[in-house]
C-alpha positions as CSV (number, residue, x, y, z in Angstrom):
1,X,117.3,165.3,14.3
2,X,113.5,165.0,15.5
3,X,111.8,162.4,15.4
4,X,109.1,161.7,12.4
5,X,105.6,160.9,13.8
6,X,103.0,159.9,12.0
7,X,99.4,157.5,12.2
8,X,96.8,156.4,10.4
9,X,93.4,157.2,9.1
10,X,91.4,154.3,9.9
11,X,87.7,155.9,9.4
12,X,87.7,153.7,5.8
13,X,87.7,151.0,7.4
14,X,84.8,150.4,10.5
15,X,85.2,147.4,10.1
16,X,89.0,146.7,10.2
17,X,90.1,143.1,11.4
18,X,93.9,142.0,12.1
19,X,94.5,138.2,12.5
20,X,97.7,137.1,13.8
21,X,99.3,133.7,12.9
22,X,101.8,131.3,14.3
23,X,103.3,127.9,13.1
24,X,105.8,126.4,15.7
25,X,107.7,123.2,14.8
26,X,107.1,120.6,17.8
27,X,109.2,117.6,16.5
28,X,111.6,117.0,13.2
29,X,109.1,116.4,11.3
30,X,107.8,119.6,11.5
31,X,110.4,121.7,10.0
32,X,109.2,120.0,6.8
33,X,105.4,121.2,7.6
34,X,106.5,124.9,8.2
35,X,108.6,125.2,5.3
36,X,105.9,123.6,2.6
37,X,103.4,126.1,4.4
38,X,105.6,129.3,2.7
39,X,105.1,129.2,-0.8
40,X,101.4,127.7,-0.8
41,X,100.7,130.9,1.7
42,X,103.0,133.3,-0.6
43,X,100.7,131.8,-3.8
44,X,97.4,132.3,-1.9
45,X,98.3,136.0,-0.6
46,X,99.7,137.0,-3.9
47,X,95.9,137.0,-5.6
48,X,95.6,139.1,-3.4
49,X,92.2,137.7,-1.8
50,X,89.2,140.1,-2.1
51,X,89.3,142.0,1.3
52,X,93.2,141.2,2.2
53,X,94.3,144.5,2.9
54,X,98.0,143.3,3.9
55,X,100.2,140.7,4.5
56,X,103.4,140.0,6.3
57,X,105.7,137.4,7.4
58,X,108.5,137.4,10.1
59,X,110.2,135.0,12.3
60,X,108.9,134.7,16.1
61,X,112.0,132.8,16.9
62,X,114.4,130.6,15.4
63,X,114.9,128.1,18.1
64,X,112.4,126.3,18.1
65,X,111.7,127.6,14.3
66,X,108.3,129.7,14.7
67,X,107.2,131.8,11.8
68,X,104.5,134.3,11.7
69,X,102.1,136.1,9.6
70,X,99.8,139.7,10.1
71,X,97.4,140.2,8.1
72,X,95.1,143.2,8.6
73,X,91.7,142.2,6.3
74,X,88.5,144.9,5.3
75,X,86.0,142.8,7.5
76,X,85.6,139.5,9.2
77,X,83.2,138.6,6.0
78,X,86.2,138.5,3.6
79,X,88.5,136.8,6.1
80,X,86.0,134.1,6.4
81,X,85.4,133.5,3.0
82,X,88.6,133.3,2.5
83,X,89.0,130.6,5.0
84,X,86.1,128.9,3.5
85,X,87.4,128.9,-0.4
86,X,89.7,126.4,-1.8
87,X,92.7,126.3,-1.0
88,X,92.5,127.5,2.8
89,X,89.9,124.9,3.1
90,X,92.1,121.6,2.1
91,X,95.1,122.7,3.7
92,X,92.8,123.2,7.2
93,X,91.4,119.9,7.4
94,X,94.8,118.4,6.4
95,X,96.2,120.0,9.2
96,X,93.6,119.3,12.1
97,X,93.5,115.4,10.9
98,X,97.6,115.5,11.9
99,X,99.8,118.6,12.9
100,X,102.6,117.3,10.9
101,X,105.1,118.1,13.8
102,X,104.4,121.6,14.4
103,X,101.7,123.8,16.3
104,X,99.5,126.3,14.9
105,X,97.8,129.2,16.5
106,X,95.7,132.2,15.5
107,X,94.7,135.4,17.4
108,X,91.9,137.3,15.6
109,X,91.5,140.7,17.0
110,X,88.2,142.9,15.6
111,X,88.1,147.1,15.3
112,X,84.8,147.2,16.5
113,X,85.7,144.8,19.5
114,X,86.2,141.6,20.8
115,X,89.2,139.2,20.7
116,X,89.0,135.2,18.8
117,X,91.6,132.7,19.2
118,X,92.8,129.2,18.5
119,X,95.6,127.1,19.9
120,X,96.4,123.6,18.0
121,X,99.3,121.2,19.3
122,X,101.0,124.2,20.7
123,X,103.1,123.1,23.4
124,X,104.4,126.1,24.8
125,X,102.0,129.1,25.7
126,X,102.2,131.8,23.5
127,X,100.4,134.7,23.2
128,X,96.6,134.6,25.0
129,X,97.7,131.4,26.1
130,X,99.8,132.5,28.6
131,X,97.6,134.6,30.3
132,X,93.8,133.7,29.7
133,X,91.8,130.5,30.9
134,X,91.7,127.1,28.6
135,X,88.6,126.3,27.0
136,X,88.3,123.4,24.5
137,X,87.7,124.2,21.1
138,X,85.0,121.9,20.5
139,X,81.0,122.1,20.0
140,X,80.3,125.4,20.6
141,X,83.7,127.0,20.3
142,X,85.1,124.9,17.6
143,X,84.9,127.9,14.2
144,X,86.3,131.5,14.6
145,X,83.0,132.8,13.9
146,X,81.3,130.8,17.1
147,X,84.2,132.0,19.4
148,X,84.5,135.5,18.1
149,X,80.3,135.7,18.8
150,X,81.1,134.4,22.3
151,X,83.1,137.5,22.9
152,X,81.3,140.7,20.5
153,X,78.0,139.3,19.8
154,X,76.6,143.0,19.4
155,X,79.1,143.0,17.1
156,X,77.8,140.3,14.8
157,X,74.1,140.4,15.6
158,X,72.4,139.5,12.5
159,X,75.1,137.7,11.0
160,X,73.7,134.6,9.3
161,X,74.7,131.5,10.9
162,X,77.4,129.6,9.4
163,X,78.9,126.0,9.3
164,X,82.6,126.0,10.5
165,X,84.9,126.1,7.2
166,X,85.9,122.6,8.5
167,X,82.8,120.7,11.0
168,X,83.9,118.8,13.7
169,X,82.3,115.4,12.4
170,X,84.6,115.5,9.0
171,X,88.0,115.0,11.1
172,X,88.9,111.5,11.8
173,X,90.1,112.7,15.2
174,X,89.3,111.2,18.7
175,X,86.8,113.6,20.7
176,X,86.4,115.6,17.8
């Protein structure tokens, strides 16, 4: 039997972002984390957020437990003001005042170009991290929009400048 082939149409969408996600459990502790993280995601995705064009979850590996998400969104705009609006907000600054056991990472990659990504407590490379140089997420690379304007600023020429969801001076961390 042959093989069905299709693809996709993607001129609707110029400005097409994807944004992978990972949440690895480091210690005991963090099975609890990742498995509170499932239904407050499933809640948040299921209002469908204006400019989440999909969502899915899957399993990177069980041992340590990793789960995953893709999301493919309309345009960096909507995934950032999603990020921004409440609940995304809370659950980020709860997590990068303390990990809760696990690690969390985020590749962002952009239609029009350009790569972003973020590696918190991850203990074992994954991804970018395996591969590219480490830079600290701090001052100038600290927010997604900061890093992703490092990499494609033609890209986002114009764009107004924005305050991280979550500045560096609200976390109780050391060096932060």
């Amino acid at each position: 039997m042959a093989v069905q082939r299709v693809t996709v149409d993607l001129s609707r969408y110029p400005d097409l972002v994807m944004i992978l996600l990972g949440m690895r459990v480091n210690a005991l502790t963090g099975l609890r984390t990742l498995m509170g993280f499932g239904p407050r995601i499933a809640t948040a995705v299921k209002a469908m957020p204006d400019g989440l064009l999909s969502h899915e979850t899957f399993l990177w590996s069980l041992v340590p437990p990793h789960a995953g998400i893709r999301q493919y969104w309309r345009d960096f705009a909507s995934l950032e003001a999603w990020a921004r609006s409440t609940p995304h907000r809370e659950w980020w600054a709860r997590f990068l005042r303390d990990s809760g056991g696990t690690g969390f990472w985020h590749e962002t990659y952009f239609i029009q170009g350009g790569v972003e990504s973020v590696f918190d407590d991850v203990l074992q490379p994954i991804g970018l991290l395996r591969f590219a140089d480490r830079i600290p997420a701090r001052g100038a690379m600290f927010s997604a929009r900061q890093r992703v304007r490092a990499v494609n600023a033609e890209a986002f020429r114009g764009d107004p400048d924005l305050p991280p969801a979550v500045a560096e001076n609200e976390l109780d961390v050391p060096g932060a």
